[in-house]
N, C-alpha and C positions, 0 to 999 in steps of 0.2 A: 595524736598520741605520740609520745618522745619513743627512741628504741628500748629507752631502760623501763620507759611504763607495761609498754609492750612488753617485756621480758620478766617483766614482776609478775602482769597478769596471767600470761603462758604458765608461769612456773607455780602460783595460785592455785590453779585449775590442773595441773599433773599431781601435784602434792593429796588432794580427795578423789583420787581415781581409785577405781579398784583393779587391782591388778599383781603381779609380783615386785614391782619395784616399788609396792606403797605397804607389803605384808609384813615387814618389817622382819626381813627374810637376810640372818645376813651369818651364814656359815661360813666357815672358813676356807681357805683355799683348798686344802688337802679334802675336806667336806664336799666341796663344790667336783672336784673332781672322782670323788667317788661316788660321786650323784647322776655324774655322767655319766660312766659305767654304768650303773643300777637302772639307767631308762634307757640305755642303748640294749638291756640284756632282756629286759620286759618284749622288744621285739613289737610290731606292724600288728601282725595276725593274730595274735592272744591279747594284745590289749586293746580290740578294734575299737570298744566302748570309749575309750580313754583316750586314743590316737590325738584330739584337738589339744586337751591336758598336759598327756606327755610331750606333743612339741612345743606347746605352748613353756612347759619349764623347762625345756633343753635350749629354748631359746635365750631366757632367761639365765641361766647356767652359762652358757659359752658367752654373753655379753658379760658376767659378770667374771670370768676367765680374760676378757681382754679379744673374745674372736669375734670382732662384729658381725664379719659377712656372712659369719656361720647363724650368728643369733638370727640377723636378718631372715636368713631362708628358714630357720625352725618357725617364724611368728608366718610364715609367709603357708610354709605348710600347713601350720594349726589351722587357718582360716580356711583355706581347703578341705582340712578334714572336717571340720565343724559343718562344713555347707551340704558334703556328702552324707557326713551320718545323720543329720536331722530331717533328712530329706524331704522337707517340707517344699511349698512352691516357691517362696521365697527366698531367694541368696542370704537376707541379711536374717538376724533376731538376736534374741536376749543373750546366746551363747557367745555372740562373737563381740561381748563388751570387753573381755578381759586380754581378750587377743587386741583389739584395739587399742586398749592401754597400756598395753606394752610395745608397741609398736608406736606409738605417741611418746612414751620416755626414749624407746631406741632412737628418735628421729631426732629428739632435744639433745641426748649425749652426741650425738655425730656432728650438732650444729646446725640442723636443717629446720630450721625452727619452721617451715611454711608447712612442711612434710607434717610434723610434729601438731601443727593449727588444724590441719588438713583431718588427721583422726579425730582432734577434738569433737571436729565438727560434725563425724559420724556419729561419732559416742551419744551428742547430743542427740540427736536423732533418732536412734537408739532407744533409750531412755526413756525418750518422752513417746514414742509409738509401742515400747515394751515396759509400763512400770512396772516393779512389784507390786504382788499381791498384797502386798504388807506394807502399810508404809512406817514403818521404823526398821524396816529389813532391807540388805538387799536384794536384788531379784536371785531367786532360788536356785538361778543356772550361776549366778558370781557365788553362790556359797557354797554351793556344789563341788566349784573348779577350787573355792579356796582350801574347801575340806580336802580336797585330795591330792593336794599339794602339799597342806600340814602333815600328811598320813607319812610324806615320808623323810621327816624329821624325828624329831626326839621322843620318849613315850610321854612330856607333857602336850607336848602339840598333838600327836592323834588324839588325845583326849579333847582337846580343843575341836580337832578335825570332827570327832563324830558330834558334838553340839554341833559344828556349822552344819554336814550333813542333816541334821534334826530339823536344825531349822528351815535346810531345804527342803525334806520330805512333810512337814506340817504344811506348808505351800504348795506345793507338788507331788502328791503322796505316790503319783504311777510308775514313779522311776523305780524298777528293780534294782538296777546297779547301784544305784544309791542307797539304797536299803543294803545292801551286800555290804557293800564298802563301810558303813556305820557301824555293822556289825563287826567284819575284818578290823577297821580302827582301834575298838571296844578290848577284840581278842588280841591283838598284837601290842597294844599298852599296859595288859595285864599277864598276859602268858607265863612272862620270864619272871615277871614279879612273886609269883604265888605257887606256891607247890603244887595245887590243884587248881583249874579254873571252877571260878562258885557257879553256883545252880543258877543264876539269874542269865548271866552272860551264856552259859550253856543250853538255855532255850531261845535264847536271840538266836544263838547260831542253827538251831533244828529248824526254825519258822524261815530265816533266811534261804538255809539248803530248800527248803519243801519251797520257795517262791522261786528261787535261781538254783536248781539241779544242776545245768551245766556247769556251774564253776568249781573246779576240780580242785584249787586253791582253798576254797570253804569247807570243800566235802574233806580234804584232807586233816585240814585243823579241827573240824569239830568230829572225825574218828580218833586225833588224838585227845583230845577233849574228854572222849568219854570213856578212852583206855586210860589218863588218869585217875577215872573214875571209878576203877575196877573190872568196866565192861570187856568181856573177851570179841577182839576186834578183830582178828588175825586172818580170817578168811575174808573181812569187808576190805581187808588193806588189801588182801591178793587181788581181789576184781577192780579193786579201782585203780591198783597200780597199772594192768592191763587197760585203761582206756587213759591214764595219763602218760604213760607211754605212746599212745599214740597219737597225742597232742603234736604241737608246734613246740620246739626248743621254743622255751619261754619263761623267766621267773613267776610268772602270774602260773603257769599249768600247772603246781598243785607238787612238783618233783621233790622241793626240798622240804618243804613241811611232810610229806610222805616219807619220804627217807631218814628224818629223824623221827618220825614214829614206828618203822622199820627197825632203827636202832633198838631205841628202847625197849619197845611191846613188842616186836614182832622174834628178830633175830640178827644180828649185828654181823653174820655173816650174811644172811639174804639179805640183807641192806647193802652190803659190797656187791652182789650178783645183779641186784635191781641196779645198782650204780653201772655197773660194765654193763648190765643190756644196753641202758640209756644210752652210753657213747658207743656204741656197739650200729646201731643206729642213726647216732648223731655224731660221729668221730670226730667233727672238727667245731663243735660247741664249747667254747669257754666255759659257758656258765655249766655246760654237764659236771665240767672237767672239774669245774670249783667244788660243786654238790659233790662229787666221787672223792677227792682230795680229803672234803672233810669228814667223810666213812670213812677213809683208811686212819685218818689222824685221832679218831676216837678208837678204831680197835686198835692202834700201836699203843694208847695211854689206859685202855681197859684190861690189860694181858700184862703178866709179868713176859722179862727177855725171853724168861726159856722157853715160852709156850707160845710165841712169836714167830711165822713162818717169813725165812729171808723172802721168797718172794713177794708175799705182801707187804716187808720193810720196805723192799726195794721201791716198789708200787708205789707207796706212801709218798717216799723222796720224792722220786721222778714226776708223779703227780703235781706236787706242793711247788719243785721248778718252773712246769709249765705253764701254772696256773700264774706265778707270779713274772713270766715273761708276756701271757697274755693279759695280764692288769698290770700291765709297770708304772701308772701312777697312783691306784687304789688297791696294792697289796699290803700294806704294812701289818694287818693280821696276817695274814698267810707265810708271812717271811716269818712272825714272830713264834707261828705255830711249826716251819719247818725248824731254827734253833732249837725250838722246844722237844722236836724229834730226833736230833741230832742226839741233844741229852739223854734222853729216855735210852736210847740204842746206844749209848756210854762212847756213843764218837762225839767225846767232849773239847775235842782242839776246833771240831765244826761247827761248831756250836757256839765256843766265844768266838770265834774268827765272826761267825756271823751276828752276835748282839755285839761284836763293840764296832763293830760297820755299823748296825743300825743308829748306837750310841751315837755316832760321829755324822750321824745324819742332820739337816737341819729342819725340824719337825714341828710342827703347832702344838698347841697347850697338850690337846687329849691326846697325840701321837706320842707326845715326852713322857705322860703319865704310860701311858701302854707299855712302852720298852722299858721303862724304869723297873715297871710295878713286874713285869715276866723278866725282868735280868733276872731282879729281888727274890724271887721265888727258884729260879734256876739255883742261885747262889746259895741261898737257905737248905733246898731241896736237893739239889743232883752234888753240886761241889759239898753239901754238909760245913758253908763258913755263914754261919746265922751272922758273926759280926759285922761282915763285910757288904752282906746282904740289907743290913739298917740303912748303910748309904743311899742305895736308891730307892726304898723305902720313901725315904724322908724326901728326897728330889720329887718324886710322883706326888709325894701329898703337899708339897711346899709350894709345887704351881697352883697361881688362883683363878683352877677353871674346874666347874661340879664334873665329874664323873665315876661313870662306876671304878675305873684305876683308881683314883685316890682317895676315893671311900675304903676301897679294897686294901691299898696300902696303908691309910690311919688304923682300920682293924688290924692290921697284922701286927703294926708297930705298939700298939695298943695289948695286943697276945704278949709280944716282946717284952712291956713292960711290966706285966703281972707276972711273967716267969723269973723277973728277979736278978736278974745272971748278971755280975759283972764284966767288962767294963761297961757294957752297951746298956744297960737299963740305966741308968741317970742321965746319958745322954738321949733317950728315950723320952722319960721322963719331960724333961727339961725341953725339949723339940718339940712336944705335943701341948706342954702348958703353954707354949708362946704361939701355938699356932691357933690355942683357943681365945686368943688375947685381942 
């Protein structure tokens, strides 16, 4: 066989692999690097379930960053962890297909094509000693790893994530954490969406908590679940915040979905005290830092000035700084929410100093809609020039990428045009007919 036959074949047989370089997985860089943050904050020890997973897509993330050696050692870890938590007698099985397959495209992009032969040929092996249960599926551990990979994209991909999950648990029905995470999917696709969560997904989450108690992350969403539901929660939040306090610094323990149920149903100042215990505790936790950051920035925009105590303004700042020196490549909310505080506390030279720095930034689609769509509102709202605010407005909705920003801005410029006002309603007008065109 010629080397180009050879190289057709190899690349054949990567292209129907299952894996993340066949998931059709292709965020953007600013994405990709807030993705990295988001599974560096998840932490070892709270996500021990997931540890094969989460290296498995941090590997995937840094090769798709450009850091191979780093991708390298996460695929290299994943299959470590997978062989420890299954703790089965054998080293190999069905779990460690997708670590394989990625480790087969790493080996093809480096040029190591024998490397790259080399996992096929496990894969195979694989395969045929672990089939699915199903043959029009695939085996329950690749839709498992696919589902919870989905989970942390978009809310139409969890919705995806928990069929895959389904479809894992119809073949595998003993996996708890998979049951968990179907349900977490479920709730985190719909949450933001709905003023209330409905009664069907509200007893998915009671049947999951009663199978997985320990996960503090569930117990937290589904007391707010049913404090949107009228139920009075307020003493279930006190005991449970006591035992997610004393968890592991972790996004998964359950802190920030507590804390914004804290906000809302509980008390918006004991929600700043649960935030200070946490770091109190945990002093040198980013991710505390982030969750505390965004209590103070909901009670500086809940209070008029006067009823504003300096020291929690202060808090607020100082916080929303640190937080954005401890994520320097995945803050662009956080900077956008400190201008926004600048505003609010009428230090308005800080405020544009700091959106027309962002302005000046070189940003992807949803990052341009973000800054666009919160100048637009600062300008509308704090400075009172609605005309000049139309501008990026129309910048936010005139980029052609779907997001909540340029939905957010067509609505407003849409309000704009039914109020009539010249000069800015015909060009209004006129900007919106062409963009439906």
């Amino acid at each position: 066989m010629s080397s180009a036959q050879s190289q057709t074949g190899l690349w054949s047989k990567l292209e129907v692999l299952e894996c993340h370089f066949t998931w059709d997985l292709a965020p953007s860089r600013s994405r990709l690097l807030r993705l990295r943050d988001e599974l560096e904050d998840i932490g070892s020890e709270e996500g021990y379930c997931w540890l094969g997973h989460i290296y498995n897509l941090q590997g995937f993330v840094h090769c798709q960053l450009g850091f191979v050696k780093e991708a390298l050692r996460f695929f290299c870890r994943a299959a470590e962890a997978f062989r420890q938590l299954r703790n089965t007698v054998s080293d190999e099985g069905p779990w460690l297909v997708v670590n394989y397959g990625n480790l087969a495209w790493l080996h093809h992009h480096l040029g190591e094509q024998a490397q790259s032969q080399g996992y096929l040929s496990k894969l195979e092996a694989l395969m045929s000693e672990y089939p699915s249960p199903c043959l029009d599926e695939p085996h329950p551990e690749i839709c498992a790893e696919k589902a919870w990979t989905l989970m942390k994209f978009s809310s139409s991909e969890k919705l995806l994530a928990a069929d895959y999950f389904q479809r894992a648990i119809r073949m595998q029905p003993d996996m708890v954490e998979w049951q968990t995470s179907r349900v977490l999917a479920l709730v985190n696709a719909f949450m933001h969406q709905r003023a209330h969560t409905d009664v069907d997904i509200l007893e998915k989450m009671k049947i999951a908590k009663e199978h997985d108690p320990d996960n503090l992350y569930l117990a937290a969403l589904y007391l707010e679940a049913r404090a949107q539901k009228g139920a009075k929660v307020q003493d279930e939040a006190h005991k449970l915040a006591r035992r997610v306090l004393a968890k592991p610094v972790s996004s998964y323990s359950g802190i920030k979905p507590l804390l914004r149920l804290y906000r809302i149903h509980v008390s918006m100042d004991e929600a700043i005290d649960l935030a200070e215990e946490a770091l109190e505790r945990h002093p040198g936790a980013r991710y505390i830092k982030r969750c505390a950051a965004i209590c103070y920035k909901r009670k500086v925009f809940s209070q008029s000035n006067s009823h504003l105590e300096p020291s929690r303004m202060h808090r607020a700042i100082s916080l929303h700084r640190e937080v954005i020196a401890l994520y320097p490549h995945s803050s662009l909310q956080m900077q956008t929410s400190l201008a926004n505080i600048h505003a609010k506390l009428n230090q308005r030279a800080e405020a544009e100093e700091m959106f027309q720095e962002l302005l000046r930034t070189d940003l992807d689609a949803e990052g341009e809609q973000m800054v666009c769509s919160y100048y637009a509102k600062y300008l509308e709202f704090s400075q009172k020039e609605k005309h000049r605010s139309v501008k990026y407005y129309m910048t936010a909705a005139a980029v052609p990428h779907q997001s909540f920003y340029r939905e957010d801005s067509i609505r407003r410029l849409e309000k704009i045009r039914e109020e009539n006002l010249p000069p800015t309603s015909r060009e209004v007008h006129e900007f919106l007919l062409d963009l439906t065109d």
